[in-house]
GUTORKOL-725703 format. One line per 8 residues: their letters; for each residue x, y, z of N, C-alpha, C, O. Coordinates in steps of 0.001 Angstrom, whole numbers, plus 500000, padded with zeros to 6 digits. Example, Ala and Ser with C-alpha at 12.3 -4.5 7.8 and 13.67 -1.06 7.14 Angstrom:
// GUTORKOL-725703
as	513190 494310 507800 512300 495500 507800 513200 496700 507800 514236 496681 508465  512850 497750 507080 513670 498940 507140 512900 500030 507870 513409 501138 508039
//
This chain:
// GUTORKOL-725703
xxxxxxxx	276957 157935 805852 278210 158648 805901 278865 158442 807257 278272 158460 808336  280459 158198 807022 280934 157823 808758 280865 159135 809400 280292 160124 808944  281602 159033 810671 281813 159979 811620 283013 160105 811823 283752 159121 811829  283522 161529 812063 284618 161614 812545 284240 161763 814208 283556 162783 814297  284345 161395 815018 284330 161724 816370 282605 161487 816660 281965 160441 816560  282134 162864 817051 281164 163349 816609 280524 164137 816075 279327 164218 816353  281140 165031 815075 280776 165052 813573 280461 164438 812349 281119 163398 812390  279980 164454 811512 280492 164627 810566 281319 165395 809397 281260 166611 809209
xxxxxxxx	282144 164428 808604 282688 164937 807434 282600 166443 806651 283494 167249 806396  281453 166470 806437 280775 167826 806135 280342 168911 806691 280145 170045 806255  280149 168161 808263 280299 169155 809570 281527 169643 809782 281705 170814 810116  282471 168804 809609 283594 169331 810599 284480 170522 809194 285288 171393 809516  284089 170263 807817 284742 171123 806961 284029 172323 807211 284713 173313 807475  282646 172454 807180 282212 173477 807480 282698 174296 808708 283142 175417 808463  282673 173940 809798 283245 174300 811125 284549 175015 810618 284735 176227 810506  285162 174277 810419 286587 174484 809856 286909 175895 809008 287798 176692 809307
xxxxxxxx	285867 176035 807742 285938 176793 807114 285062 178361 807811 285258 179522 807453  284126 177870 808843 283208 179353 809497 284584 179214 810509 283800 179066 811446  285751 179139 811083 286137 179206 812026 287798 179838 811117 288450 180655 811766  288262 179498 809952 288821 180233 809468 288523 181737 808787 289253 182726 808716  287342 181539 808380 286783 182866 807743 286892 184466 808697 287358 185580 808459  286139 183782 809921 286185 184100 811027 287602 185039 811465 287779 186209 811802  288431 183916 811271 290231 184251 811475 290478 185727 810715 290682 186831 811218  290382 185326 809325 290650 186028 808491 289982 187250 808635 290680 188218 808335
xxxxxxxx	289097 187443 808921 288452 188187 808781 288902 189053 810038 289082 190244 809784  289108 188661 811315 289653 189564 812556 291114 189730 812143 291817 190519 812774  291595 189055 811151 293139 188952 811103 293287 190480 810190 294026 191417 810491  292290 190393 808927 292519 191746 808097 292405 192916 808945 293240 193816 808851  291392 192982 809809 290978 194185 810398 291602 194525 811340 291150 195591 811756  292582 194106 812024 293813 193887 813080 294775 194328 812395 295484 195209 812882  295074 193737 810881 296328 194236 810370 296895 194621 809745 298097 194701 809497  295332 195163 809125 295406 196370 807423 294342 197377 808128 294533 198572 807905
xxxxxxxx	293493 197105 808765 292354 198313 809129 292768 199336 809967 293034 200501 809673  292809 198463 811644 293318 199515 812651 294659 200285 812969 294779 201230 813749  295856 199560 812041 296696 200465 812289 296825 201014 811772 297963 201419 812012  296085 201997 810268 295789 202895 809614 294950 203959 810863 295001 205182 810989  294530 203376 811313 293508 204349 812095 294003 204518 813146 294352 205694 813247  294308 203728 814335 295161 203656 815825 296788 205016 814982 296992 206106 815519  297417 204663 814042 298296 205048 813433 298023 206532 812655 298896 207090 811989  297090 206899 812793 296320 208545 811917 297074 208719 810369 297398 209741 809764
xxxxxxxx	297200 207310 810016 297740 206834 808687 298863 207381 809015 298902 208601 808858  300021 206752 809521 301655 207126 809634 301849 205922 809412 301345 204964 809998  303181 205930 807869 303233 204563 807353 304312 204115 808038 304584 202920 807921  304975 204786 808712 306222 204258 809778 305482 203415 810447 305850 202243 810366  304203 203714 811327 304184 203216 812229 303063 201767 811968 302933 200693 812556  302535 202266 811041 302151 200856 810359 303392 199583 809908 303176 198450 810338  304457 199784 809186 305253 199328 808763 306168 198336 810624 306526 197163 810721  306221 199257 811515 306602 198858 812641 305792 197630 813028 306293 196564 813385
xxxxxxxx	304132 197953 812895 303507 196921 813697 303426 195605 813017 303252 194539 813607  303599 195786 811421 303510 194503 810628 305141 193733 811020 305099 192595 811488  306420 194351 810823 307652 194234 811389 307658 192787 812852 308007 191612 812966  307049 193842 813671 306506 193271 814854 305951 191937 815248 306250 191023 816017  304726 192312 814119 304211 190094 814192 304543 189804 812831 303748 189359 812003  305644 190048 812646 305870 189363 811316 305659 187948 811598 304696 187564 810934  306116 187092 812246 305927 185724 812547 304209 185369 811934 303936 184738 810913  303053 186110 813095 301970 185590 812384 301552 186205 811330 300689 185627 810669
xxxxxxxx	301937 187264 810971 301770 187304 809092 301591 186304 808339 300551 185906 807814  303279 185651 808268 303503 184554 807547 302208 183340 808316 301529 182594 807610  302153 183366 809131 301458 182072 809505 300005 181960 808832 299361 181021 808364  299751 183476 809007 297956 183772 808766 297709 183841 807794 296556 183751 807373  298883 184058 806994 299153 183910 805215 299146 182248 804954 298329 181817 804142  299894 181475 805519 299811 180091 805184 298377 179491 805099 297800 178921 804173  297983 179809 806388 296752 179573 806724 295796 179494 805968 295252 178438 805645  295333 181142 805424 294485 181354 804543 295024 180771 803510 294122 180171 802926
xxxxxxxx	296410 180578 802772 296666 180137 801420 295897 178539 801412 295153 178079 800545  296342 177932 802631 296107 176135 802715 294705 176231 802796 294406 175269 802089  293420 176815 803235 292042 176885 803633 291386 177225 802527 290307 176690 802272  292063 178376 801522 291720 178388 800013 292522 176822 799110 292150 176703 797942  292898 176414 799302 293530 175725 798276 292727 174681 798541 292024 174249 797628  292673 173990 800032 291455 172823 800355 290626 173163 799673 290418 172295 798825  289789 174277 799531 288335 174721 798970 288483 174734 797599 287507 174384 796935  289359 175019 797109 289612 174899 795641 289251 173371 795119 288509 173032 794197
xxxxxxxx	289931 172673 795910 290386 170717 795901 288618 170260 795973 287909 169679 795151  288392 170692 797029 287113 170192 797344 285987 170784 796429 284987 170097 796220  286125 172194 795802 285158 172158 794591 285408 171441 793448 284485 171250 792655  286522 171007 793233 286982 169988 791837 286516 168932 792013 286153 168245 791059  286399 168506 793345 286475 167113 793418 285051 166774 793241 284511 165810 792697  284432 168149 794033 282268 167988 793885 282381 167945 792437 281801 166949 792006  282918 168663 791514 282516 168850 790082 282709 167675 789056 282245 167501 787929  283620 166876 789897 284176 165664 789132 283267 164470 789405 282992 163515 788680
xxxxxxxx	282922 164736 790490 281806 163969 790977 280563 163806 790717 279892 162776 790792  280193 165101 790335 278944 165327 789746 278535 165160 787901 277566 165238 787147  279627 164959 787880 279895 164838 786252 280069 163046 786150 279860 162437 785101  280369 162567 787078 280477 160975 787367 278970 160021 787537 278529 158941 787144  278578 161055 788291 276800 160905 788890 276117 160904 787539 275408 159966 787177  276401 162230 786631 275824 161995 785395 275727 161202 784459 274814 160726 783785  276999 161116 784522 277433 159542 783445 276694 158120 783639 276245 157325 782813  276736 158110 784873 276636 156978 785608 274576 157112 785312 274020 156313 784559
xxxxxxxx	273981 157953 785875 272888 157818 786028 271733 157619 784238 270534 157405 784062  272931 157837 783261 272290 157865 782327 271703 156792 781543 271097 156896 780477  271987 155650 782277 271930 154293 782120 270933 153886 783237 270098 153041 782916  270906 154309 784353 269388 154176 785173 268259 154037 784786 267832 153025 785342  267147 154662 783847 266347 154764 782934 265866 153193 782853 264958 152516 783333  266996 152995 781970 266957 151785 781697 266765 150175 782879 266037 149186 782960  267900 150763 783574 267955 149680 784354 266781 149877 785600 266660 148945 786395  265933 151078 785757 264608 150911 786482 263382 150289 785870 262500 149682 786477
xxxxxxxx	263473 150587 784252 262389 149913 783969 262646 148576 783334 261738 148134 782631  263857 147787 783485 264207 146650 783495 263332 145464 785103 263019 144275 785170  263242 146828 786259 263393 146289 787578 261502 145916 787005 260810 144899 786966  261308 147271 786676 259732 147483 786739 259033 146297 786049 257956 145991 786560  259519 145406 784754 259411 144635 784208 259380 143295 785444 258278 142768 785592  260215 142909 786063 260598 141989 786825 259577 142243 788149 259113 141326 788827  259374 143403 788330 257778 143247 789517 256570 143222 789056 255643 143170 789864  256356 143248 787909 255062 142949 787055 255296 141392 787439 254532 141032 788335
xxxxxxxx	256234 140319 786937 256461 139552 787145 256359 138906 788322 255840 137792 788396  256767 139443 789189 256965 139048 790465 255451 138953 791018 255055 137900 791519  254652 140041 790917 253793 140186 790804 252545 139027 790391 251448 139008 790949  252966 138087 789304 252169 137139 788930 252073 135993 789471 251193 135153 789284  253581 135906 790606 254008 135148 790767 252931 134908 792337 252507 133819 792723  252800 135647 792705 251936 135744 794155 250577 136193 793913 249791 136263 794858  250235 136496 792759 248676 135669 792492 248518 134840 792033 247304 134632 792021  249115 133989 791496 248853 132799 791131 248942 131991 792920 247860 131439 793120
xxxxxxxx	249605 131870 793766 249612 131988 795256 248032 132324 795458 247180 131445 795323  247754 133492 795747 246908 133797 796051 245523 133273 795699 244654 133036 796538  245335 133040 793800 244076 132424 793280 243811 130773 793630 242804 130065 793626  244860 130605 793852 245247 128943 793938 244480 128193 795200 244764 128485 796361  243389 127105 794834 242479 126734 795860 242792 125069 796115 241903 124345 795666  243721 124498 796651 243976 123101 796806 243808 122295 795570 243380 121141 795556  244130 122897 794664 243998 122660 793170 245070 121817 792630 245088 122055 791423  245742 121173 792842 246820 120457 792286 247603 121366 792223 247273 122494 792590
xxxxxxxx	249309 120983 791553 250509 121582 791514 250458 122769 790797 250267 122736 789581  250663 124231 791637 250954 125311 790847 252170 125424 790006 253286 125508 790518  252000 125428 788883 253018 126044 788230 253638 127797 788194 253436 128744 787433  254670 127549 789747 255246 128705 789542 256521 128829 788757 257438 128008 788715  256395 130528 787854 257368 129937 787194 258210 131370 787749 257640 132461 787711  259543 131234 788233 260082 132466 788859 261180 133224 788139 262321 132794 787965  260681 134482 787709 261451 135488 787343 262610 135814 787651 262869 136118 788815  263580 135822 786651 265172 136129 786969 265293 137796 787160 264666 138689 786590
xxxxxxxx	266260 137859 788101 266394 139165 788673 267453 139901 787307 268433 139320 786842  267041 141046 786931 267976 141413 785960 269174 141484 786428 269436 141437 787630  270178 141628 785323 271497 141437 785629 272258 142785 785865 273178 143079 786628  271216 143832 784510 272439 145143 784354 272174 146035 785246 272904 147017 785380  270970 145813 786078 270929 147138 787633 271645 146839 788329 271320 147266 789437  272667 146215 788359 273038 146343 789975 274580 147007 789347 275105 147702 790218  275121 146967 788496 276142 147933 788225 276385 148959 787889 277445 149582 787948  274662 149435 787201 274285 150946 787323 274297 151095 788458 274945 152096 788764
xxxxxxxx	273820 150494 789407 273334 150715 790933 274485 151413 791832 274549 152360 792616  275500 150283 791212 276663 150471 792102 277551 152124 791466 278180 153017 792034  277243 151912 790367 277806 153529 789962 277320 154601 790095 277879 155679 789894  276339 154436 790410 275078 155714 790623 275105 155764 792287 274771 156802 792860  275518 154595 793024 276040 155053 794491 276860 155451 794767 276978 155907 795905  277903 155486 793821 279638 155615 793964 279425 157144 794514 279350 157714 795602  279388 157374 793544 278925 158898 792787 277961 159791 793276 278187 160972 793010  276757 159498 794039 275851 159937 794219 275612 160688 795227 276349 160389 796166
xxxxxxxx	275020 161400 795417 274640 162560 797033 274504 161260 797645 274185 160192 797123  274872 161598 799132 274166 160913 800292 273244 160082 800276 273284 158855 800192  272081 161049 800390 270451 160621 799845 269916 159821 799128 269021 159004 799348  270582 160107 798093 270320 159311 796662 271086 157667 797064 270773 156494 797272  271866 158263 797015 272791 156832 797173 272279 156111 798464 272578 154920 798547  271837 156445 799083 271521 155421 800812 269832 155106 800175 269212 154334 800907  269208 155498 799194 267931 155386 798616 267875 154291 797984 266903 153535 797990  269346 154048 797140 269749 153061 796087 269693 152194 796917 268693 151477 796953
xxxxxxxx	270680 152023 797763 270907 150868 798436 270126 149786 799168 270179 148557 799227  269122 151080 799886 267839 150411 800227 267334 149098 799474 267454 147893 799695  266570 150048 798252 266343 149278 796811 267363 147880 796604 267012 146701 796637  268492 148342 796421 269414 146933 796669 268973 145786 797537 268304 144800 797225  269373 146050 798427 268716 145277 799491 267611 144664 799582 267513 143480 799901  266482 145567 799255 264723 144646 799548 265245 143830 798105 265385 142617 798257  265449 144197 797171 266050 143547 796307 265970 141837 795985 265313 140977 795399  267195 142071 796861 267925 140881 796856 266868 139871 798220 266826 138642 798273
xxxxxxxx	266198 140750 799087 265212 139842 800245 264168 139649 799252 263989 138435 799155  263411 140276 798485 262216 140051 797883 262614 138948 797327 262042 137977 797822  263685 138570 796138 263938 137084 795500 263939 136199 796329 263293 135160 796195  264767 136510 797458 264785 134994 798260 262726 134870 798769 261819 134158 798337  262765 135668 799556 261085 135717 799588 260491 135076 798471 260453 133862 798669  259942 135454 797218 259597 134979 796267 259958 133182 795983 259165 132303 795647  260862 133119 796153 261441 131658 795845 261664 130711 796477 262176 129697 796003  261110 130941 798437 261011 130540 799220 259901 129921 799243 259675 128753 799561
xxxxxxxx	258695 131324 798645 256945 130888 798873 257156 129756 797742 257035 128562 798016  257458 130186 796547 257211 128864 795219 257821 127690 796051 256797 127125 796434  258419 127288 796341 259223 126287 796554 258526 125447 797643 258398 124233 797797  258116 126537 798350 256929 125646 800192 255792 125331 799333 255372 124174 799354  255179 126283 798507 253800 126103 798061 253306 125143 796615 252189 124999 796119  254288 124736 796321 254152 123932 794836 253487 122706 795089 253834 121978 796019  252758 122490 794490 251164 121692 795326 250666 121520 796267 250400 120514 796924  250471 122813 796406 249690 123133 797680 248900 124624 797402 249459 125706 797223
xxxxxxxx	247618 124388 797417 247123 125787 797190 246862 126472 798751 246773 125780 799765  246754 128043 798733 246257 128895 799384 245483 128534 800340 244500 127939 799898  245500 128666 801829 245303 128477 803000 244756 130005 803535 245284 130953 802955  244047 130237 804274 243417 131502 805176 244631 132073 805560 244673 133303 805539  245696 131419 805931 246629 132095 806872 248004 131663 806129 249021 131357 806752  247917 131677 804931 248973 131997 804041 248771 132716 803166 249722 132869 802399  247008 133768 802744 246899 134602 802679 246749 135775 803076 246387 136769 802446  247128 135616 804492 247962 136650 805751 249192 136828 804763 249316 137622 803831
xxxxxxxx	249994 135939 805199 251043 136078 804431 251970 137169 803039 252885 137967 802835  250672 136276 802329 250816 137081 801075 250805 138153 800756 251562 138701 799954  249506 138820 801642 249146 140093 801708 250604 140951 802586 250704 142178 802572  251317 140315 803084 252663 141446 803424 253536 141316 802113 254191 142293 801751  253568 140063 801346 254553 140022 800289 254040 141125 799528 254883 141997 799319  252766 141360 799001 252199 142236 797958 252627 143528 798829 253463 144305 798367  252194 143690 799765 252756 145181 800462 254136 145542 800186 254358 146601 799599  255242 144657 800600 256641 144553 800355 256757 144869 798921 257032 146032 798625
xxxxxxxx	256547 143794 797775 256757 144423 796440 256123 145652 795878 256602 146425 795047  254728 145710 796594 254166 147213 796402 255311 148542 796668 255547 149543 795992  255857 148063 797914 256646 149198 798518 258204 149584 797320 258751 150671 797135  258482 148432 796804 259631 148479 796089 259505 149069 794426 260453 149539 793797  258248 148931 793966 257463 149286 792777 257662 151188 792708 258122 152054 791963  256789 151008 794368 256459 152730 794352 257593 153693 794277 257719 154756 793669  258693 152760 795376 260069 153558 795568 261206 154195 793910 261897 155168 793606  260683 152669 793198 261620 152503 791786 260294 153751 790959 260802 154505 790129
xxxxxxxx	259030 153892 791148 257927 154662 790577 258869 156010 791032 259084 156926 790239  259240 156000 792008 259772 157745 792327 261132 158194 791686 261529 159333 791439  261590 157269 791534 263093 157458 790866 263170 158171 789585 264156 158898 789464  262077 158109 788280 262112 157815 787379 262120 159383 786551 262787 159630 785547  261320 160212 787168 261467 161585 786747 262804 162255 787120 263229 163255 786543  263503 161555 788244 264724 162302 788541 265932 161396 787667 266828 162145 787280  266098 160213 787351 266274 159376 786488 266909 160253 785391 268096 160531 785219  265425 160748 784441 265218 161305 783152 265889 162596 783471 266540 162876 782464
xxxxxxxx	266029 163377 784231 266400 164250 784782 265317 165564 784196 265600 166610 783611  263720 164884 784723 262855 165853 784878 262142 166444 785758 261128 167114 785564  262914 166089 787213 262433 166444 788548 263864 166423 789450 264918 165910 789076  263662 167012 790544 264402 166381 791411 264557 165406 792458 263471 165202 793000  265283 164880 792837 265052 163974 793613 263900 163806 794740 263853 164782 795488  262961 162790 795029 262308 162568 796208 262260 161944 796726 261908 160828 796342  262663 162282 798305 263029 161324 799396 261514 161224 800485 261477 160703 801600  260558 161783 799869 259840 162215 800867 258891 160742 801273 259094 159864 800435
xxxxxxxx	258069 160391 802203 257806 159303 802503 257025 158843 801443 256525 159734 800756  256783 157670 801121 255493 156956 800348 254234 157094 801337 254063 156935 802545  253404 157479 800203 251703 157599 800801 251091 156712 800136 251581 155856 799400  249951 156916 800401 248786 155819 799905 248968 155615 798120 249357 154651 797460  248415 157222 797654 248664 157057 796462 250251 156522 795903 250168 155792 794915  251237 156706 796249 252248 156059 795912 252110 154879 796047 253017 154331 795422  251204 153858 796721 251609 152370 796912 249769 152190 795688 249708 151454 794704  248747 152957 796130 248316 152691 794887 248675 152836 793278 248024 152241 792418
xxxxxxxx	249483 153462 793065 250023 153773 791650 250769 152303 791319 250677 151663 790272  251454 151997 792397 251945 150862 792508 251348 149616 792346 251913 148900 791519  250530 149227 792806 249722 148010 792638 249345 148176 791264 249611 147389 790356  248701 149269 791169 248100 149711 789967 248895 148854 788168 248487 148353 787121  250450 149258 789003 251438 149107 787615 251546 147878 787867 251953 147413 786802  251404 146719 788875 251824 146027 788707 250719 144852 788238 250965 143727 787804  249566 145421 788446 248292 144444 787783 247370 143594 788787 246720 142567 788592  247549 144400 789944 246750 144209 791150 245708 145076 791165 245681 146289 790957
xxxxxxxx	244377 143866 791592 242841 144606 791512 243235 144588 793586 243465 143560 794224  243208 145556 793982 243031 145719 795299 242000 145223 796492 242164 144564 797518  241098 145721 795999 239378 145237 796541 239988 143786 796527 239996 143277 797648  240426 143116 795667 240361 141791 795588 241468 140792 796612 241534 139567 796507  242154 141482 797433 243190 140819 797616 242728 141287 799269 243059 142425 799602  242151 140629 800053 241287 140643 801203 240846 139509 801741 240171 138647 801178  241387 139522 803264 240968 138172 804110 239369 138582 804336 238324 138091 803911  239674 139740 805223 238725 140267 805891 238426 142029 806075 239177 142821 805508
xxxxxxxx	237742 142312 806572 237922 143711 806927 239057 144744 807685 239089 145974 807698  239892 143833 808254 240706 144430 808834 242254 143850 808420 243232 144396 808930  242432 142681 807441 243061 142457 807039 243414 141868 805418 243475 140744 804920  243566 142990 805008 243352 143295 803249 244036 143889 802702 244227 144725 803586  244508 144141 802082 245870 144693 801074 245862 146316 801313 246933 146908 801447  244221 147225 801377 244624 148760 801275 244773 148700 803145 245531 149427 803787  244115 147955 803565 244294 148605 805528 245644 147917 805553 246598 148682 805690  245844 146959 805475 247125 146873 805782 248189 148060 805567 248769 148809 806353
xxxxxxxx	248198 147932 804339 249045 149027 803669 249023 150817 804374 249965 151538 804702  247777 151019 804394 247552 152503 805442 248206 151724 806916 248803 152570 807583  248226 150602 807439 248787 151154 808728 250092 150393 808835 250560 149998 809903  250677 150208 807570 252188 150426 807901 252337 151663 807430 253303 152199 807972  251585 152626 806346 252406 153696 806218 252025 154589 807231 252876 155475 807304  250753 154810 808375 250648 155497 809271 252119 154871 810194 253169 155503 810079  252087 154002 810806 253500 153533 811387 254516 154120 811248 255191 154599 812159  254841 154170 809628 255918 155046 809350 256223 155901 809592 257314 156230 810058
xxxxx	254947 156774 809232 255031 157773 809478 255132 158855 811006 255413 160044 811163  254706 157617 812047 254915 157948 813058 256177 158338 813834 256389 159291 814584  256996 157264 813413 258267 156973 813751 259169 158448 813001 259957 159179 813601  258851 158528 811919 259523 159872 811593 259649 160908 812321 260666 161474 812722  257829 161281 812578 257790 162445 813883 258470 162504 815020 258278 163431 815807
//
């Protein structure tokens, strides 16, 4: 979300609106409360003091009329919006487990990498990226909270790096099998698509609209559920002891998690 200055958007309406309320609120009690009371209820002399600032009457009247009417605008516009989000997201479903299909895939594509021992020409064969997520994608960002939508985009993104990734390795490695230190390698690609599996794994109850959204970090079990779906034996995908698909994986998500704190 941009900035105005240094606010934000949603900061500065809020401000706006605790700083009119505010108004209003010293404005009533200034000019319906105390001169009933300062006045021992004498409607002359009430009638005098309104007379008096008539000027900011009218103003404090505009005021409040324009500060309600924004708020009016701005709840239509959330409601229209949110009814857009709906529309839009009802077709998600679909287009996640379209993705989920395509990292199973992807998936085969970097063990066959991986099993491959100077064996003659691998036949990789590389998975087309579906077509209909990315215009759910784009409507479900239009539309979407903040959160959600900067979540999508993410997803977009590794997206579109994971294919080139993917089609980079087929293309270097096509007769040529697996090397010690291109199963370094690999083992970040499987982490990477692991990571994109788990993220599209979290979407899916809020999707259906049987949870709410979660932004909260990926853990272990999230990237195991992940491998899991995608048809990775874990134990198996290991240089060494310190460099193997689950340690790896724990210390980028300890990393992560650091950086949050």
């Amino acid at each position: 979300m941009k900035h105005l200055g240094i606010l934000k958007p949603d900061t500065l309406v809020n401000l706006l609106n605790f700083i009119g309320s505010t108004a209003a609120i010293i404005y009533v009690f200034c000019m319906f409360i105390w001169p009933w009371v300062s006045g021992h209820g004498d409607w002359v002399y009430v009638q005098a003091i309104w007379d008096r600032w008539q000027g900011l009457n009218v103003g404090m009247l505009a005021f409040i009329s324009s500060v309600t009417a924004f708020n009016i605008s701005r709840y239509n516009a959330e409601k229209q919006r949110s009814r857009d989000f709906l529309a839009a997201k009802a077709f998600l479903p679909a287009a996640l487990s379209e993705l989920i299909s395509y990292f199973i895939n992807s998936g085969r594509v970097f063990n066959l990498g991986w099993e491959s021992r100077n064996d003659g020409n691998q036949n990789f064969e590389i998975p087309e990226l579906p077509r209909e997520y990315k215009s759910v994608f784009g409507d479900c960002i239009r539309h979407a909270e903040p959160n959600v939508g900067d979540n999508l985009s993410r997803i977009l993104v590794w997206l579109q790096i994971h294919d080139s990734r993917m089609r980079d390795y087929a293309e270097q490695h096509r007769g040529n099998g697996g090397s010690r230190s291109d199963r370094r390698t690999l083992i970040t690609y499987f982490y990477r698509l692991g990571e994109l599996q788990a993220l599209v794994n979290k979407l899916f109850d809020f999707a259906r609209n049987m949870g709410e959204f979660d932004s909260s970090p990926l853990n272990w079990e999230d990237f195991r559920s992940a491998y899991f779906g995608l048809g990775l034996i874990i134990e198996n995908i290991s240089v060494d002891d310190q460099m193997n698909l689950e340690a790896f994986t724990r210390r980028q998500i300890e990393r992560h998690s650091s950086q949050n704190t």
